[in-house]
C-alpha positions in Angstrom: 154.1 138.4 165.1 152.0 141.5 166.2 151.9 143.1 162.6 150.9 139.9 161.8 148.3 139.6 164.2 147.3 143.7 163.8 147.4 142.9 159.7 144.9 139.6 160.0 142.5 142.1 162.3 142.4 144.9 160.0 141.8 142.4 157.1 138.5 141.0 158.8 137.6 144.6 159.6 137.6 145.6 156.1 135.8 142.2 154.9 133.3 142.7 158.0 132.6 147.0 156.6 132.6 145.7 153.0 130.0 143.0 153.5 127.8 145.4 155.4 128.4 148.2 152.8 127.1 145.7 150.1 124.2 144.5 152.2 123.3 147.7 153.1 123.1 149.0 149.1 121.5 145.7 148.5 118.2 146.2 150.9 118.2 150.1 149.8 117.7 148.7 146.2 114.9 146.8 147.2 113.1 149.0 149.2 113.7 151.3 146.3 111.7 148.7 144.4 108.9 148.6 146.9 107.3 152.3 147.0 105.8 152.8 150.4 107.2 149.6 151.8 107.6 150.9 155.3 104.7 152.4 155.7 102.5 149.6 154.5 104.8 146.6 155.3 101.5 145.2 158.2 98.6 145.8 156.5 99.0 145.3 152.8 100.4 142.9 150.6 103.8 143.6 148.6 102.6 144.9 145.5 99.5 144.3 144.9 96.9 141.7 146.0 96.9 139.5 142.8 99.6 136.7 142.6 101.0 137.8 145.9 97.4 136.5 147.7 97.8 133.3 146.0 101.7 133.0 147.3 100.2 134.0 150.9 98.1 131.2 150.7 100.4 128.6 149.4 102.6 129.8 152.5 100.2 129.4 154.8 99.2 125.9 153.4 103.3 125.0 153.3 103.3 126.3 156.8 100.5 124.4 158.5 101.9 121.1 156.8 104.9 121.7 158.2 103.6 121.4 162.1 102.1 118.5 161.0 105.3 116.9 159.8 103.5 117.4 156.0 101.6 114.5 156.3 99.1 115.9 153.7 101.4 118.3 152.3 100.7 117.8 148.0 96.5 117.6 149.2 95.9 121.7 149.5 92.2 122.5 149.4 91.4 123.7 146.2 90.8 122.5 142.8 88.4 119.6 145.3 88.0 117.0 144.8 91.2 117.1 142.9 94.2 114.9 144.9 98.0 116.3 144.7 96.6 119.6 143.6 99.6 121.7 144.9 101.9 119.2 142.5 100.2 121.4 139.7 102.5 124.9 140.5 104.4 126.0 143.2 105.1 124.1 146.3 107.1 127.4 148.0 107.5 124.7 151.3 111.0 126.7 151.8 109.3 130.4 152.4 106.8 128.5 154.3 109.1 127.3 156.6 110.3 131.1 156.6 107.3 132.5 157.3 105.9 130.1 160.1 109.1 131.3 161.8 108.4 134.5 161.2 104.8 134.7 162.5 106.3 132.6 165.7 107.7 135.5 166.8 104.4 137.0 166.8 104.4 139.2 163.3 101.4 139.1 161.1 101.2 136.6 158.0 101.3 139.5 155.7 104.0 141.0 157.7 105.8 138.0 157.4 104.9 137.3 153.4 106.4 141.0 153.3 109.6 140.9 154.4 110.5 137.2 152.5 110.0 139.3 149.4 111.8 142.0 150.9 114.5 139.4 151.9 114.3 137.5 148.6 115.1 140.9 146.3 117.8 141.7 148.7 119.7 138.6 149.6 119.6 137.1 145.8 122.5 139.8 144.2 124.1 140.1 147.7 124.4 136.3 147.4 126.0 136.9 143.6 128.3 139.6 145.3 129.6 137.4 147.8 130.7 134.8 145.2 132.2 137.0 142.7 134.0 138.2 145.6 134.9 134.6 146.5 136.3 134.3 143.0 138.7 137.4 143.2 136.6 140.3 141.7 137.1 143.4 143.4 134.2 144.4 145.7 132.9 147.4 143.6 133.1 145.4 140.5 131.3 142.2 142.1 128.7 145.0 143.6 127.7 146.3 140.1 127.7 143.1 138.4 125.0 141.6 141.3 122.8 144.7 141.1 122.7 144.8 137.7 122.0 141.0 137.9 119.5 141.6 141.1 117.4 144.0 140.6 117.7 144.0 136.1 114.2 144.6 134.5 113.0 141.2 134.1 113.8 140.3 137.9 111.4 143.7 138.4 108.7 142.9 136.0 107.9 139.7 137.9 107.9 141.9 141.1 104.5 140.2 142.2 106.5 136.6 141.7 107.7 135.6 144.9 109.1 132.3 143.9 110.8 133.9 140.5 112.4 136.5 143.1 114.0 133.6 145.3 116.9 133.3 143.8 119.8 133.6 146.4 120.9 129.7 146.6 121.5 130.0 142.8 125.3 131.2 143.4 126.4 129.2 145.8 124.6 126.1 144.3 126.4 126.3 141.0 129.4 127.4 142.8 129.2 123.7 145.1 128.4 122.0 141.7 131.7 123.1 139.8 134.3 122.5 142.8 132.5 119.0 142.8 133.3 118.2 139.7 136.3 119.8 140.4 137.3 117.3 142.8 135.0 115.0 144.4 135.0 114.9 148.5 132.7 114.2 151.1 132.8 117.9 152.1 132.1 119.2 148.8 129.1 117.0 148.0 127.4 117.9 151.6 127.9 121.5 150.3 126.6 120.6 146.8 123.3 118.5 148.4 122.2 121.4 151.0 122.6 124.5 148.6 120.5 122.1 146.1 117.8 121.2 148.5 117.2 124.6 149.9 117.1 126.1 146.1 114.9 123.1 145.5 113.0 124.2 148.4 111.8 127.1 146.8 109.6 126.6 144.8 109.4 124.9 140.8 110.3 127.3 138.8 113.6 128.3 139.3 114.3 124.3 140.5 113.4 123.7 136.9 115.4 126.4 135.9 118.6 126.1 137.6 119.6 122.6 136.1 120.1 124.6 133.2 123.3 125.9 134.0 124.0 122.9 135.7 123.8 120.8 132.7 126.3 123.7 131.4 128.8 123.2 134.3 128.2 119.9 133.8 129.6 120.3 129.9 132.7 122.2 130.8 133.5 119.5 133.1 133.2 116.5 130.8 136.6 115.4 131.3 136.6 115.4 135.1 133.1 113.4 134.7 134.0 111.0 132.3 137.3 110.0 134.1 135.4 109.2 137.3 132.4 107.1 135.2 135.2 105.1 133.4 137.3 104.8 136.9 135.1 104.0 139.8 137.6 103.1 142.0 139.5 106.4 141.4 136.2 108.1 141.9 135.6 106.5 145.5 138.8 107.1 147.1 138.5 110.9 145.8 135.0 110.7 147.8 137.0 108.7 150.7 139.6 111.9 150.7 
């Protein structure tokens, strides 16, 4: 019973200095991708002040809708006197939400707008590390493979694209998706609907981007799918499980 015991606590202390090892080498990355991040991090915007001004203000506008229980959320002010005019590119109401929690604690917009993009090149291949770790890949093998995937030069080249960076639900959504189809319960699709809605709630372009892959799971799953269409009885009481 005690090895047992002493074996389960040596196991989570091992998972708990593995996960901080990974996180660690994933933020080091990242600030490796940012030149003079620390020292500028409160006063100048994370590259440059092109696209990055333009996520700022979508931000703030996502921010300020969402104390007002975005009531006028699609209306931003430009374009006037166009309506919906924020239905035309990226909505970013998730990072919003991020960054008026952020500034609640009294840090600067561009502080906050900082460290989401910090967060975002950091958390997206130590999300992808996590999983392949959840699959049975050994950790430095599942390390490699998100880094490579994290921080590869296509991810870098749209360094000044917040909402092309936010790409940490990815994993975990497609991950939710398959053991859906898997087998259907009401555990699983919970899962599957809040990793969807908070990738969703990052903007358009990677929303657009991920149904992709979902339409591949999807594929590779055609059995389980078509069974539950042709047997909707079968399909509830899996849900009812």
């Amino acid at each position: 019973m005690l090895q047992t015991i002493v074996g389960v606590q040596g196991s989570r202390r091992r998972r708990g200095i593995e996960f901080v090892s990974a996180a660690a080498l994933c933020l080091a990355f990242a600030l490796g991708t940012l030149p003079g991040f620390v020292d500028h991090a409160t006063g100048y915007l994370s590259p440059d002040h092109q696209d990055p001004l333009l996520n700022l203000y979508l931000m703030k506008w996502g921010a300020h809708q969402w104390s007002l229980g975005l009531a006028d959320v699609w209306n931003a002010n430009f374009f006037f006197p166009t309506r919906g005019a924020l239905a035309m590119g990226d909505h970013l109401l998730g990072p919003a939400l991020a960054l008026a929690a952020i500034t609640a604690l009294g840090a600067g917009a561009i502080l906050a707008f900082n460290l989401i993009l910090l967060g975002a090149l950091a958390a997206s291949p130590l999300s992808l590390h996590l999983l392949l770790r959840r699959l049975g890949c050994s950790w430095g093998a599942s390390l490699v493979a998100a880094l490579g995937w994290g921080f590869a030069a296509y991810r870098v080249s749209h360094i000044s694209h917040a909402q092309l960076l936010l790409a940490l639900w990815i994993p975990p959504l497609l991950w939710c998706f398959d053991r859906f189809l898997e087998k259907a319960t009401w555990t699983r699709a919970a899962a599957l609907c809040l990793f969807y809605w908070l990738h969703l709630s990052g903007g358009s372009y990677l929303a657009y981007m991920a149904h992709v892959p979902l339409l591949a799971i999807a594929i590779l799953r055609w059995r389980e799918i078509g069974t539950a269409l042709r047997q909707p009885a079968r399909a509830f009481r899996l849900l009812s499980a």
